[in-house]
Residue, then its C-alpha position, 0 to 999 in steps of 0.5 A: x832548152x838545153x837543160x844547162x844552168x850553168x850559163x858562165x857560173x849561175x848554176x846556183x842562182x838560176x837553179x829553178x831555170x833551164x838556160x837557152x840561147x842568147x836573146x840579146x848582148x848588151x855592154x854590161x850583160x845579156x839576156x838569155x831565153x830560160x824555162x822553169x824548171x817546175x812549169x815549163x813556163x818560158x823566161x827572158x832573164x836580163x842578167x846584168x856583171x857587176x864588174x862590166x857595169x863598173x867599167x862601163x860606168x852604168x852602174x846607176x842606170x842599173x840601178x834605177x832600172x832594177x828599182x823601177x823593175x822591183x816597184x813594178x813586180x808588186x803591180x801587174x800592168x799588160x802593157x809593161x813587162x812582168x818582173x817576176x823575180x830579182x836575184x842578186x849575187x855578188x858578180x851579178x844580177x838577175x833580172x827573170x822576166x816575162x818573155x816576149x817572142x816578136x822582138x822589138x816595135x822597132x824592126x816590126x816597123x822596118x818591115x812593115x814600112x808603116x802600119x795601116x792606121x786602125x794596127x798604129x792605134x791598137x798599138x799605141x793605146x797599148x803604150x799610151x795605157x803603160x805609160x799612164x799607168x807609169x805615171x800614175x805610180x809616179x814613173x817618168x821612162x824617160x826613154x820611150x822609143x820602140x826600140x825599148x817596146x817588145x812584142x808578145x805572141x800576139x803583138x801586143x805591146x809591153x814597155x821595156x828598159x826603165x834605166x833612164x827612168x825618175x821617180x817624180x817626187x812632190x815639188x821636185x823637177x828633174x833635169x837628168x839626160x832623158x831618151x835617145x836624142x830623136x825622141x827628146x823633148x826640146x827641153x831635155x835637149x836644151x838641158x832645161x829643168x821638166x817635170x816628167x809626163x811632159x817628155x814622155x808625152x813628145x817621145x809618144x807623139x815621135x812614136x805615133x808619127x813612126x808607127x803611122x809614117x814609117x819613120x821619126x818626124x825629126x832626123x838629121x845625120x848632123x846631130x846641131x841640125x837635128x837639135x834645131x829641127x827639134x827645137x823649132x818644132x819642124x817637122x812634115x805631115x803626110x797627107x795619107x794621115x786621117x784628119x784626126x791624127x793629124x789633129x793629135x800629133x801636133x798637140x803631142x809635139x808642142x815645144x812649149x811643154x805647158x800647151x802641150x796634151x796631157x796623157x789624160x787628154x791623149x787617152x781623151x781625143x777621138x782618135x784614141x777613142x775609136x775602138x778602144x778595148x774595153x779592158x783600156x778604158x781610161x781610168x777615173x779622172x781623179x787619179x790623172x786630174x791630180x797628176x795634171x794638176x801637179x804638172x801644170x802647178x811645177x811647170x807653172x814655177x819654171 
């Protein structure tokens, strides 16, 4: 660390970090490696202009991110990125977070190619178990795609960028634009009203099949052509896939969202099951079974 807090006029604000390099840029903001000063202990802090995020129009993204953000830091979840403190200032926002040094899923998938399948399932149980924890706390991402998965020193898999993210709300839908457009649901992308679980349930079976294949199940560079291949449901299965994944993809990737599996069924199929940690085994079926119910009764009204 080079000892500088100043980081553009954040002395005060960051007064307990030491600011490193730049981890990242994004249009309203950056992220910068940080160390406290008292511990050591290494930080990403996502720090978010006010006045670019008015000129970009984001500043409802924000918003919603940094709501979802502080819901989380009252909960600890290891497969969700830690929030540990959130400080506003009248030019900026500071989000100090758990640093995670192996970068995003995404480019550990492009060098890999694609994962041998007992590495896809050690990740994926890990996602699988964020996004149910999300659930459970009434947290629709929204955008799930490895892009918005980090990897910690020992790549382990925490979920990232809660901007797109709803809060579900008892008998109320959402029809809000949802993720990147290849890991939409058909019913994001067709504008159709949803519950919430639905969609991240079809952007995690997009995520098995590229953990797994080494690519997403639907592309195309003419975004109506996509669109169709989405709607349709037409995709390929390899034939290097286990029967049990081939088994599991398709269910996730259902068009119709009410035949489609649940998380609590993803977490209940036998090829999740095998070697599953202990430390995720699936919570009591209470707490999922009135998530599923709740979705199948706000589908069912569609």
């Amino acid at each position: 660390m080079d000892g500088n807090t100043s980081g553009g006029g954040h002395s005060e604000a960051l007064k307990n970090y030491n600011l490193g390099r730049t981890l990242g840029i994004a249009s309203f903001g950056k992220v910068k490696l940080a160390e406290h000063k008292l511990t050591g202990h290494k930080v990403a802090i996502q720090i978010l202009n006010r006045r670019q995020m008015e000129i970009m129009q984001m500043e409802e993204k924000a918003n919603r991110e940094i709501k979802i953000l502080r819901l989380f830091s009252d909960f600890i979840h290891p497969h969700i990125i830690r929030v540990y403190e959130v400080i506003d200032t009248p030019k900026d926002i500071f989000v100090v977070m758990e640093y995670c040094n192996n970068g995003e899923l995404l480019d550990y998938i492009i060098e890999k190619g694609r994962l041998q399948e007992d590495e896809a399932r050690r990740m994926f149980q890990q996602i699988i178990s964020g996004v149910e924890y999300c659930h459970r706390n009434m947290v629709v991402h929204c955008d799930l795609k490895p892009e918005n998965m980090l990897l910690d020193s020992t790549y382990n898999v925490k979920l990232v960028d809660f901007g797109l993210s709803n809060v579900m709300h008892d008998g109320h839908f959402l029809n809000t634009s949802c993720g990147s457009t290849n890991y939409a649901a058909p019913e994001v992308i067709s504008g159709e009203v949803y519950v919430g679980p639905e969609v991240d349930v079809w952007s995690c079976g997009v995520i098995l099949y590229a953990l797994l294949c080494g690519s997403v199940p639907f592309d195309d560079e003419y975004t109506p052509s996509l669109f169709k291949k989405i709607k349709g449901g037409n995709y390929i299965l390899p034939s290097h896939l286990s029967d049990l994944a081939k088994d599991l993809i398709p269910r996730m990737l259902l068009v119709d969202p009410m035949k489609r599996i649940t998380i609590r069924e993803i977490q209940d199929h036998q090829w999740f099951q095998n070697h599953l940690p202990r430390y995720l085994a699936v919570p009591p079926a209470d707490t999922t079974e009135q998530v599923k119910t709740f979705i199948r009764y706000l589908l069912s009204k569609l």
